[in-house]
C-alpha positions as CSV (number, residue, x, y, z in Angstrom):
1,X,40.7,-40.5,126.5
2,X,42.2,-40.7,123.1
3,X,43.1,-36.8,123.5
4,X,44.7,-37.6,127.2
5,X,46.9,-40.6,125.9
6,X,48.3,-37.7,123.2
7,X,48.9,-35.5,126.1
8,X,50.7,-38.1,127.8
9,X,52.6,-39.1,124.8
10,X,53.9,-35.6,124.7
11,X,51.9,-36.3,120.8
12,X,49.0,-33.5,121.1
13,X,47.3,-32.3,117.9
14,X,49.0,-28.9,116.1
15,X,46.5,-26.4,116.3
16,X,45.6,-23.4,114.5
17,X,44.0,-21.0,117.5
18,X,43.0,-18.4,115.3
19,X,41.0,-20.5,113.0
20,X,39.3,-22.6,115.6
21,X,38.2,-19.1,117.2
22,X,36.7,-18.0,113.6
23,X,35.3,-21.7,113.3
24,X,33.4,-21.9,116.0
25,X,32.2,-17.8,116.1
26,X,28.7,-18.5,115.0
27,X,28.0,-21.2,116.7
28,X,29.2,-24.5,119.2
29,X,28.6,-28.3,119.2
30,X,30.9,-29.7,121.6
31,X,30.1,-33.7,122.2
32,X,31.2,-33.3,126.0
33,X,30.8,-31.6,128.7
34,X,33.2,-31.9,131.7
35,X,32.6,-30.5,135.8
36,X,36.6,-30.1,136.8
37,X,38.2,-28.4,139.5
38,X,39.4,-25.0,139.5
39,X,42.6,-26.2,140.0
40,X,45.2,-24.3,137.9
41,X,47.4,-27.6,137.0
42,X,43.7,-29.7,135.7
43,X,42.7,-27.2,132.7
44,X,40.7,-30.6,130.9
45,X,41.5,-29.2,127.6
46,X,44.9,-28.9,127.8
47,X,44.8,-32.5,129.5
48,X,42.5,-33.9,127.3
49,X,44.0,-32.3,123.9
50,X,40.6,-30.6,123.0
51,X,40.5,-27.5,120.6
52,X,38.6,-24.4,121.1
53,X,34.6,-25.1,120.3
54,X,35.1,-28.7,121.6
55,X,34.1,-29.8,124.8
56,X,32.1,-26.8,127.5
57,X,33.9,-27.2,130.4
58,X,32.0,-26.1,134.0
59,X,35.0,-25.4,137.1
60,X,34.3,-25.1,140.9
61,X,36.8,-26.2,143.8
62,X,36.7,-29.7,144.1
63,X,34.3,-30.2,141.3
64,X,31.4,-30.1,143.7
65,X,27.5,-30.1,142.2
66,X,25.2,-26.8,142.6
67,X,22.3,-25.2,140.8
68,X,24.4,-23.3,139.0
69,X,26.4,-26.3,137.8
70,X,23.5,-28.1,137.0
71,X,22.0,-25.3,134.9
72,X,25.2,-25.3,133.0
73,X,25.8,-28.7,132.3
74,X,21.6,-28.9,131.5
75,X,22.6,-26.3,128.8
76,X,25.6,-28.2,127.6
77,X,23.5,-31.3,127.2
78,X,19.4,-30.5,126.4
79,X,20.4,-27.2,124.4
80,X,23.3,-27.9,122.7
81,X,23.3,-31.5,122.5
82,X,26.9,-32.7,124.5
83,X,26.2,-36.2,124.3
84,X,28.5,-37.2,127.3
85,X,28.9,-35.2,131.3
86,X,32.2,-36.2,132.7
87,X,32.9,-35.3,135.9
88,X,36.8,-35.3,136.3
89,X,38.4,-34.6,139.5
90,X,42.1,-35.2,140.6
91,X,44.8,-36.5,142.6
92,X,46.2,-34.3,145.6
93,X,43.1,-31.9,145.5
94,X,43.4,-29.2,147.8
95,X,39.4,-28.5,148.1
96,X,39.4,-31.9,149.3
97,X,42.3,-31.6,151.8
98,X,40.3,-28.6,153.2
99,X,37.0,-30.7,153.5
100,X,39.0,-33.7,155.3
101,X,40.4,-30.7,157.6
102,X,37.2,-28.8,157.9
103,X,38.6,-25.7,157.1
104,X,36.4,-22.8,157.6
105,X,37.2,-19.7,155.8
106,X,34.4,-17.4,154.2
107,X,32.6,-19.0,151.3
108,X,35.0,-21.6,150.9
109,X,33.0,-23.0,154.4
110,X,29.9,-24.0,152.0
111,X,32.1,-25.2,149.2
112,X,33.9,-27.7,151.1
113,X,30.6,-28.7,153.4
114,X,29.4,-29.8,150.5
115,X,32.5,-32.1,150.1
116,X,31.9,-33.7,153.7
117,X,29.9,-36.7,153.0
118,X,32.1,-37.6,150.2
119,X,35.2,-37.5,153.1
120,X,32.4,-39.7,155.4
121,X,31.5,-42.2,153.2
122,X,35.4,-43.2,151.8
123,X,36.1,-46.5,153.1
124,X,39.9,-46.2,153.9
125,X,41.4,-48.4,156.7
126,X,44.7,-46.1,157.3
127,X,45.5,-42.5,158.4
128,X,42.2,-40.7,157.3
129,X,44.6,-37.0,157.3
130,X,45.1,-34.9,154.3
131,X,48.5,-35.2,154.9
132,X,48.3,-38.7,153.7
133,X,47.7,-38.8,149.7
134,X,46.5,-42.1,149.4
135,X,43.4,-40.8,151.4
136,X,42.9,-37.7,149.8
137,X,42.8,-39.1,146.2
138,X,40.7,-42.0,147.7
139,X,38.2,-40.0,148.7
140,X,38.7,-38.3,145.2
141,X,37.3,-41.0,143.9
142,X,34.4,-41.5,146.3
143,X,33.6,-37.3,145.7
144,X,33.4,-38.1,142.1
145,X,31.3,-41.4,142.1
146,X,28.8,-39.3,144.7
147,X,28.6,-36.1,142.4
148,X,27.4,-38.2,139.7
149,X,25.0,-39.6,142.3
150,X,23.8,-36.4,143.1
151,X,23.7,-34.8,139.4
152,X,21.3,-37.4,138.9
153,X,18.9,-36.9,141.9
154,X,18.7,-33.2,142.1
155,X,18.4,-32.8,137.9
156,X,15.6,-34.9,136.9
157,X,16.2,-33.8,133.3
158,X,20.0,-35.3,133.1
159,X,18.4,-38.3,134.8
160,X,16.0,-38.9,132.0
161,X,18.2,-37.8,129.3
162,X,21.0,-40.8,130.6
163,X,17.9,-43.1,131.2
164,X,16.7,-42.7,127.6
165,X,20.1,-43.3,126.7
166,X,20.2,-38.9,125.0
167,X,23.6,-38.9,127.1
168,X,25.8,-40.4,129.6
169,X,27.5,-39.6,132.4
170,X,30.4,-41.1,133.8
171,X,33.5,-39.9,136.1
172,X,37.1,-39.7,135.7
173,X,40.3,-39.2,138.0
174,X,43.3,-37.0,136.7
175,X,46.9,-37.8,138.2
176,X,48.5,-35.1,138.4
177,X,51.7,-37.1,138.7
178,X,51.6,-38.9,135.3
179,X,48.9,-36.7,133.7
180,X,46.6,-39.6,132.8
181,X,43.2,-39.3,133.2
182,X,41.4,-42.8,134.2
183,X,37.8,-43.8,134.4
184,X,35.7,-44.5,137.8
């Protein structure tokens, strides 16, 4: 969070590219690992003012949970020792437009299916469209809250790492209006 208020302050750290690259050649130990979206204008280093070497950083439309998500935030945490899983998704999310709209389109159709109960379970009053932004990043919020939720049931190691306390794992929203990236 300290990295996104520098972002936002237009304040981010000078970095030397090159000698992070050599720094981190024979070995990593980033303290976070982050499930974002593939979206092109979320890249959670740039947002979050992180170097090379310093945070792993797993992306699939609409930040949505799989095996092969779990496996790689599993290795980010029990191998090499991330200390925190933050799943960040976004404001005006196009994967979750195309769940609310149940677009069907190749493999994008399992993608966003697994995006549905997130659009189900968002309690909003109003116009329940993607055209309507205060819904989509609504049920943002609900798609993050219920991908934790999930992490936790279907990888009993991340469960018992966060219950003894090894890591924790918490959710985030970024706007892409302001650029600041608040907790859930």
């Amino acid at each position: 969070l300290r990295g996104n208020a520098r972002f936002v302050a237009g304040a981010r750290q000078t970095r030397d590219w090159l000698q992070e690259q050599k720094g981190t050649a024979d070995g990593q130990h980033p303290a976070a690992v982050f499930l974002t979206c593939v979206d092109s204008r979320a890249p959670v280093e740039v947002v979050c003012d992180f170097g090379i070497g310093q945070a792993f950083n797993a992306r699939v439309a609409g930040n949505v949970v799989n095996d092969d998500v779990l496996g790689s935030i599993e290795f980010a945490t029990a191998v090499s020792g991330a200390k925190v899983v933050m799943v960040m998704g976004h404001t005006a999310c196009g994967a979750i437009k195309g769940a609310i709209d149940n677009v069907r389109l190749g493999n994008l159709t399992l993608l966003l299916a697994r995006i549905q109960n997130s659009v189900a379970a968002t309690e909003y009053s109003g116009d329940r469209s993607s055209k309507n932004a205060e819904f989509v990043d609504a049920v943002a919020r609900t798609h993050v809250r219920m991908s934790i939720d999930l992490m936790r049931q279907r990888s009993p190691l991340l469960a018992d790492m966060e219950r003894k306390g090894d890591i924790a794992i918490v959710g985030s929203l970024y706007d892409l209006g302001t650029g600041v990236v608040s907790l859930i």
